[in-house]
N, C-alpha and C positions, 0 to 999 in steps of 0.2 A: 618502750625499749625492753627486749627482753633481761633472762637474769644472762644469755649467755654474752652477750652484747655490752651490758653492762661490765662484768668482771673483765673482760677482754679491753673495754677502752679502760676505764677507771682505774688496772689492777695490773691487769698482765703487761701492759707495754711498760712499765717504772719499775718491773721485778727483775729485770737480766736473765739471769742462768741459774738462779737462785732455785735448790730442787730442795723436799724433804727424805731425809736418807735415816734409816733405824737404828737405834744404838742396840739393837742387840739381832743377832745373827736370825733369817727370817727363810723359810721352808718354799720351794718353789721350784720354776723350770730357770733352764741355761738364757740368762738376760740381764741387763739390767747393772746395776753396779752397787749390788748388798751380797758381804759375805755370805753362805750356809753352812749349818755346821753341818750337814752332809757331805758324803764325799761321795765324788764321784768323776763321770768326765767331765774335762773343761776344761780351761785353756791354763789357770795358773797351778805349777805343779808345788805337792806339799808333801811328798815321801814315797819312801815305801814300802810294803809291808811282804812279809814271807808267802809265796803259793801254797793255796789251796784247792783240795780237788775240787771243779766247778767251776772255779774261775774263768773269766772267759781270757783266751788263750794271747786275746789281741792289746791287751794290755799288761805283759807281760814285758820287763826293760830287757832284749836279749841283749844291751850292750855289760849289762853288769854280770848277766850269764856267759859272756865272754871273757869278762874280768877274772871272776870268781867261781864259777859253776855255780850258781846257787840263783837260785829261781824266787825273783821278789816281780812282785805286782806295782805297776805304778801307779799311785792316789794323786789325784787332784781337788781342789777347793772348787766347789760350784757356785760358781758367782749366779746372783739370785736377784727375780725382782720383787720390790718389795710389795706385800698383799696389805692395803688399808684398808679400812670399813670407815667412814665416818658417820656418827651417830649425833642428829641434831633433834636437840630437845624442841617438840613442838607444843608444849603444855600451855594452857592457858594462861599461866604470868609472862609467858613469852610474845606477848601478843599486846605488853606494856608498851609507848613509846608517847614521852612528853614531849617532843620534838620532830614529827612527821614521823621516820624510820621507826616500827617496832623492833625489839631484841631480837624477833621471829627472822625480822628485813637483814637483818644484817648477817647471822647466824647461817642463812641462807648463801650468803654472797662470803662469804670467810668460807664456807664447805665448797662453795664451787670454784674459788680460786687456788683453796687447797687443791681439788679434785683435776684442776686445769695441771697446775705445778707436778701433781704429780705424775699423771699421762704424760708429760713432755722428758719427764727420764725415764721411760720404758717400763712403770709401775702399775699394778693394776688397782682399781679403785670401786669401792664397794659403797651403799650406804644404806640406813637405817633411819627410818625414823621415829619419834616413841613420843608418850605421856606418859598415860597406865599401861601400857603394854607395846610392843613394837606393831607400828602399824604398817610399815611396808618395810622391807629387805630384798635388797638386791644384792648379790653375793659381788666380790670383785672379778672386775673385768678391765681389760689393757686397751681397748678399741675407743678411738673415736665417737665409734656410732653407740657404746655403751656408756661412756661421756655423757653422750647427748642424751640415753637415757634419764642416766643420774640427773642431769639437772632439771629435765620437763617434769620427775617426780618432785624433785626440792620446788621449783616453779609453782607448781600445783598445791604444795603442803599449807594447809591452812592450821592457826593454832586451835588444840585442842581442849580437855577437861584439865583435869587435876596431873598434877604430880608424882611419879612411883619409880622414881631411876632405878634405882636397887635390884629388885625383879625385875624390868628390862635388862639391865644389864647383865644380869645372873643367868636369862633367858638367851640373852643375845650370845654371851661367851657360851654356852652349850653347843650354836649352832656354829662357830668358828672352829673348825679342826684342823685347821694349820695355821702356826707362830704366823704372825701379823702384829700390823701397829691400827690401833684402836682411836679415833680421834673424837672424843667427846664435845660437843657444843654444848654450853647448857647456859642458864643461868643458877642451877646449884641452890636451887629453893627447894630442899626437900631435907630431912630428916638428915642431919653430917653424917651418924653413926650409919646410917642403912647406907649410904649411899658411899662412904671407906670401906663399907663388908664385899659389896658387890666389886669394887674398884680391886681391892684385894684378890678379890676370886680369877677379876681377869687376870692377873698377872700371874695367879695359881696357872692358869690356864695356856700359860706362854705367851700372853700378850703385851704387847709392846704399848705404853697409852699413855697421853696428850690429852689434858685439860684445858681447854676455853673458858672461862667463867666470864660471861657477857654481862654487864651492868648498863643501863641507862643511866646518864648526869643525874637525875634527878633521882635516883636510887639512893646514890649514896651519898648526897649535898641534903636533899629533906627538904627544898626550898620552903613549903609552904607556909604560909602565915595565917593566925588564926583559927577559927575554929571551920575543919574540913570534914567533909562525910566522905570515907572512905569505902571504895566500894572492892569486895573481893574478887578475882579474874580466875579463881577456881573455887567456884559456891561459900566462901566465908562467908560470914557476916557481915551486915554493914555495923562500921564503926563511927561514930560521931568524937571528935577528939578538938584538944586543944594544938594546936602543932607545933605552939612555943613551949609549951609546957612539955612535949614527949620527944622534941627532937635532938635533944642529948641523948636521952633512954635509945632510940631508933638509930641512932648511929651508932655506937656503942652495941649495941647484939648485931649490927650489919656487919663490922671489922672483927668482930668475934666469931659468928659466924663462917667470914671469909678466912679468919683465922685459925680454924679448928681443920676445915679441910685443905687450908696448904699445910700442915703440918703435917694432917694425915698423910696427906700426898706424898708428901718428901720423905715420911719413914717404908712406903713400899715402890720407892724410885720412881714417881709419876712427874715430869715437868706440867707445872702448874702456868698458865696464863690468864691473866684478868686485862680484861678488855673492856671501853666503852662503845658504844653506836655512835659519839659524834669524834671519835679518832679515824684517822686516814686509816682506811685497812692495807694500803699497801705497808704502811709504816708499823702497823703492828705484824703484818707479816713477815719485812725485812727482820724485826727485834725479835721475833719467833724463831726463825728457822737459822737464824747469825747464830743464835745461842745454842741452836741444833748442831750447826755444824761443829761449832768450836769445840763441843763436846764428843768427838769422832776419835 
């Protein structure tokens, strides 16, 4: 079964009408249902402003030039659609899974249900995918058959080396030059402070952005018993350990960890989500995009 087959039975029929929509005002053509804070033509009116020479002649209100003799131009709000990128971490810890689906499986099918919801309210939809560096980028597009792009690339993404969001990210907002929403996949194994600098930058950068932080059960419970040889999924070392003996210690820096970047997050306005691989993804995208809305 492909990934598009699958989001479509498993995902899309249980979502309704459910779209995601940007809290902050997003750069575009006449579509869609997101404010811009450009003005311009379009259908809902927002003022108006005194002539000047140049102006074109056709948006001139001559009913208030009949009122008053005085020559004002009429402005409208450009309703806008909104430009996402989604960026799915492909690094090699993403390619963990103690229970059939890797972080990688799922990460995959969360982007392409995103990418489905948002095609269906008029949205264009971009994506990215990265380790050490971005290895494919597709700029956003509103079409079906660019849809189907995005997903036969997520389809195809195998996971990769080591981890370096920071610099991708830093990389990737260079090549974004108009406001957009930024939707991060990751699991968030990389260095907190590098990886709040870059998150920082995007929003320098007028991006709008969406954290995922993907966890396997087995991430953050520590199941194991005894003494395990752990083996590194981006060149660490092997480790030889006691697993009763460090699985206080390993909880403890994982909620800390996860603790360090939701705080980050929430002092430069970024909605944080932490997710696992064995939750229903329609249900964490219900509890995603509910909290989206509510915040409109």
């Amino acid at each position: 079964m492909t990934l598009l087959s699958t989001v479509q039975e498993d995902v899309l029929q249980r979502l309704g009408r459910i779209g995601v929509a940007a809290r902050q005002a997003v750069e575009s053509v006449l579509v869609g249902q997101h404010r811009s804070v450009r003005r311009g033509l379009s259908v809902e009116f927002a003022g108006h402003r005194s002539y000047q020479p140049g102006d074109d002649l056709r948006r001139l209100d001559w009913a208030v030039y009949a009122r008053s003799d005085r020559l004002d131009v009429r402005l409208y709000e450009e309703e806008t659609r909104l430009r996402a990128t989604l960026v799915v971490d492909c690094s090699g810890s993403m390619a963990y899974g103690s229970a059939g689906a890797t972080k990688l499986d799922y990460a995959k099918r969360l982007a392409a249900a995103l990418g489905f919801l948002m095609l269906r309210q008029a949205d264009a939809v971009g994506l990215a995918t990265c380790d050490t560096g971005v290895r494919q980028h597709l700029p956003p597009g509103s079409t079906m058959g660019h849809l189907i792009t995005v997903l036969d690339h997520l389809e195809a993404t195998t996971p990769g080396g080591e981890t370096a969001l920071g610099p991708v990210l830093e990389q990737l907002a260079l090549r974004l030059s108009r406001r957009g929403v930024v939707v991060l996949i990751t699991d968030g194994y990389d260095d907190p402070a590098r990886l709040l600098l870059a998150l920082r930058f995007l929003r320098h950068q007028r991006q709008d952005v969406r954290l995922f932080l993907v966890a396997d059960p087995a991430e953050e419970a520590f199941p194991h018993v005894g003494v395990v040889e752990f083996l590194g999924m981006e060149r660490e070392p092997r480790l030889l350990l006691d697993a009763d003996r460090v699985r206080g210690y390993y909880r403890e820096a994982f909620a800390e960890h996860r603790r360090v970047i939701a705080l980050g997050c929430h002092a430069i306005n970024i909605r944080v989500e932490t997710v696992r691989t064995d939750e229903d993804l329609a249900m964490v995208l219900v509890r995603a995009l509910s909290i989206e809305r509510g915040r409109q």
